[in-house]
C-alpha positions as CSV (number, residue, x, y, z in Angstrom):
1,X,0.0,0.0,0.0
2,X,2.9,2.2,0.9
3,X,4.1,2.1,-2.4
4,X,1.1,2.6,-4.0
5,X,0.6,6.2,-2.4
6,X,4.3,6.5,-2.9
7,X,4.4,6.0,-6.9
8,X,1.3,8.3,-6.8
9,X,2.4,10.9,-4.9
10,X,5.8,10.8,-5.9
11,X,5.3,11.1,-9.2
12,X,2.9,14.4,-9.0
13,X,5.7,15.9,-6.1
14,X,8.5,15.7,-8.7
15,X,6.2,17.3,-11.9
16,X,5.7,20.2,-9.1
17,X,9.5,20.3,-7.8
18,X,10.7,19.7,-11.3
19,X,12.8,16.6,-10.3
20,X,14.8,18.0,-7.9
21,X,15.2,15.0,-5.7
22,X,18.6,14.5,-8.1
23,X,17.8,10.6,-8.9
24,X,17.6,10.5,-11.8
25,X,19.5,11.8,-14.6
26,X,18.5,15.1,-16.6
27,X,18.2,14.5,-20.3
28,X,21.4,16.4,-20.5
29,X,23.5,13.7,-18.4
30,X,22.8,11.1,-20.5
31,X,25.7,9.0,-22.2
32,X,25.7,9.3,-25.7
33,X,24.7,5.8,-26.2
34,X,21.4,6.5,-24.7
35,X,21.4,10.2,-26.6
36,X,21.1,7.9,-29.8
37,X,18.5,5.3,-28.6
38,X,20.9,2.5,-28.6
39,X,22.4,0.3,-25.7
40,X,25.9,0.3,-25.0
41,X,27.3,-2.7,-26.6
42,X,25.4,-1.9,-29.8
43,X,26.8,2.0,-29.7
44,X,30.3,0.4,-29.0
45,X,29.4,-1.9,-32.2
46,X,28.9,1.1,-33.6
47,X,32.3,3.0,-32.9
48,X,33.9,0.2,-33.6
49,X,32.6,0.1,-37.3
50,X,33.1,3.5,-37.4
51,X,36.7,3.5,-36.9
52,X,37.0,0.5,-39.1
53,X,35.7,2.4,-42.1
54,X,37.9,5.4,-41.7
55,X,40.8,3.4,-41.4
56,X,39.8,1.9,-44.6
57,X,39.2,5.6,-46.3
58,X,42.5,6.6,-45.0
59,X,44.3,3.5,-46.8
60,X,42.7,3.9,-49.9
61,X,43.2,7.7,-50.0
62,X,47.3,6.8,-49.1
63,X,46.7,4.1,-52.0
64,X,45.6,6.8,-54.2
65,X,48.3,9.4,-53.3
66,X,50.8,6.6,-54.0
67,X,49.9,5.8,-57.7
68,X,50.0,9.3,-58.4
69,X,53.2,9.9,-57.0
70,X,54.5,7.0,-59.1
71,X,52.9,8.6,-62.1
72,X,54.8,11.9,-61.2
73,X,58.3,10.3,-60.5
74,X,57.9,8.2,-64.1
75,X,57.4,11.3,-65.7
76,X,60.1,12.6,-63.8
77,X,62.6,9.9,-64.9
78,X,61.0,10.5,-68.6
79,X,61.8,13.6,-68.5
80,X,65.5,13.5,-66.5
81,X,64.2,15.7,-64.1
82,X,65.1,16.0,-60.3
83,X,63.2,13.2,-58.1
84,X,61.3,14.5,-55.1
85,X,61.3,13.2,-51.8
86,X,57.6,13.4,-51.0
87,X,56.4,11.1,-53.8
88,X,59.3,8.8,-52.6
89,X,58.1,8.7,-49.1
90,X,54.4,8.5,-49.9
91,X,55.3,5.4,-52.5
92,X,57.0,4.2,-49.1
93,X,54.2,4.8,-46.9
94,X,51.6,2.1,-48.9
95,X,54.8,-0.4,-49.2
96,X,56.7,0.6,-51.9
97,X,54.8,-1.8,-54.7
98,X,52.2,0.0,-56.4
99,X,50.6,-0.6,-59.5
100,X,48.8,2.3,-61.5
101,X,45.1,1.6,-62.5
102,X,44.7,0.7,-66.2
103,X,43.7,4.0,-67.4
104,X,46.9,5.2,-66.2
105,X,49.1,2.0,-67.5
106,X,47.5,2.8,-70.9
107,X,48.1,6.4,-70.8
108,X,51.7,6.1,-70.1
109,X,52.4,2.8,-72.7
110,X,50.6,5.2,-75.3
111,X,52.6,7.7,-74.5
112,X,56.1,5.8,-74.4
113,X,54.8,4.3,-77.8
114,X,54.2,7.8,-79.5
115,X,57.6,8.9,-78.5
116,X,59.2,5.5,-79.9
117,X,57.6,6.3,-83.0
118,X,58.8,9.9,-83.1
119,X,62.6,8.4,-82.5
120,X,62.3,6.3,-85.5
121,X,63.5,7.2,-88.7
122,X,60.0,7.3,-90.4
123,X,59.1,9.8,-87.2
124,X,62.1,12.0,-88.1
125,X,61.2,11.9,-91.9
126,X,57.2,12.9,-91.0
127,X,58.7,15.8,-89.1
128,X,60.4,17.6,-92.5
129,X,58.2,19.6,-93.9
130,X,56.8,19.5,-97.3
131,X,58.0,15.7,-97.5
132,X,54.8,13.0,-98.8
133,X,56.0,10.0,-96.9
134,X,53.6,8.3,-99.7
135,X,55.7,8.5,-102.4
136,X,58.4,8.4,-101.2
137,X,57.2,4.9,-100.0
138,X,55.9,4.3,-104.0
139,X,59.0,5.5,-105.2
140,X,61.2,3.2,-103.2
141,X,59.0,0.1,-103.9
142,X,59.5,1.0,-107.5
143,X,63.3,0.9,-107.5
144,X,63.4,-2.4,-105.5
145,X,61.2,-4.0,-108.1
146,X,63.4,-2.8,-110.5
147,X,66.3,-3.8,-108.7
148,X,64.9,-7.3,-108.7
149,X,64.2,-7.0,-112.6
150,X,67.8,-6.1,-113.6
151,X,69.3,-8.4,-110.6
152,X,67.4,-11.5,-113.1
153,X,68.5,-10.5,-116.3
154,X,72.4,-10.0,-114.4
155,X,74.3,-13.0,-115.5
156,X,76.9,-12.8,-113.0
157,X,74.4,-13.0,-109.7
């Protein structure tokens, strides 16, 4: 009976006096778990995958800053220009073996294959102005064949 009166008159004293008794906890003492309508294992769940994911982010984003430092330093070497200590240290960082993504491998192989093709003979002719590679190309065909011709009718060879 006791309690009965107490629960009932308790609870109407503390709406009057606000909760003063100091009991129970304000809404601004609560822990953040409770703040976010979870229990504490599951908000420590939830921490926990929280730190797992930005640990994730922040190897990616190193993986990231790696290949593109490896892009800089071979275009570096391409160019016999100075090497820089930050893209060595941030190649470092993820291990030391990274591969560029594909777009990047293709960039560069096209790249290293347009100046191979520059360095070659036919690349320097292409450069000379006012020069058709065409005939050029017709007219040395035509002397080999006729090179061939004579070569038959040569009694000697």
């Amino acid at each position: 009976m006791a309690f009965m009166v107490k629960s009932m008159v308790g609870g109407q004293l503390k709406n009057l006096t606000g909760g003063l008794g100091g009991e129970e906890k304000s809404e601004g003492e609560k822990s953040p778990a409770e703040a976010q309508g979870m229990t504490r294992e599951e908000y420590e769940e939830y921490q926990r995958q929280l730190v797992e994911e930005k640990m994730e982010r922040d190897a990616q984003f190193a993986q990231r800053k790696a290949e593109r430092a490896t892009v800089r330093s071979h275009f570096r070497d391409k160019y016999r220009l100075p090497k820089n200590e930050t893209d060595d240290n941030q190649i470092q960082l993820v291990g030391g073996d990274v591969e560029l993504p594909k777009e990047l491998a293709k960039m560069i192989e096209q790249d290293n294959e347009e100046e191979e093709e520059k360095n070659s003979v036919i690349g320097q002719l292409s450069n000379i102005q006012n020069l058709d590679l065409d005939s050029l190309k017709d007219k040395a065909s035509a002397t080999l064949e006729d090179l061939k011709q004579s070569a038959e009718k040569c009694m000697v060879m």
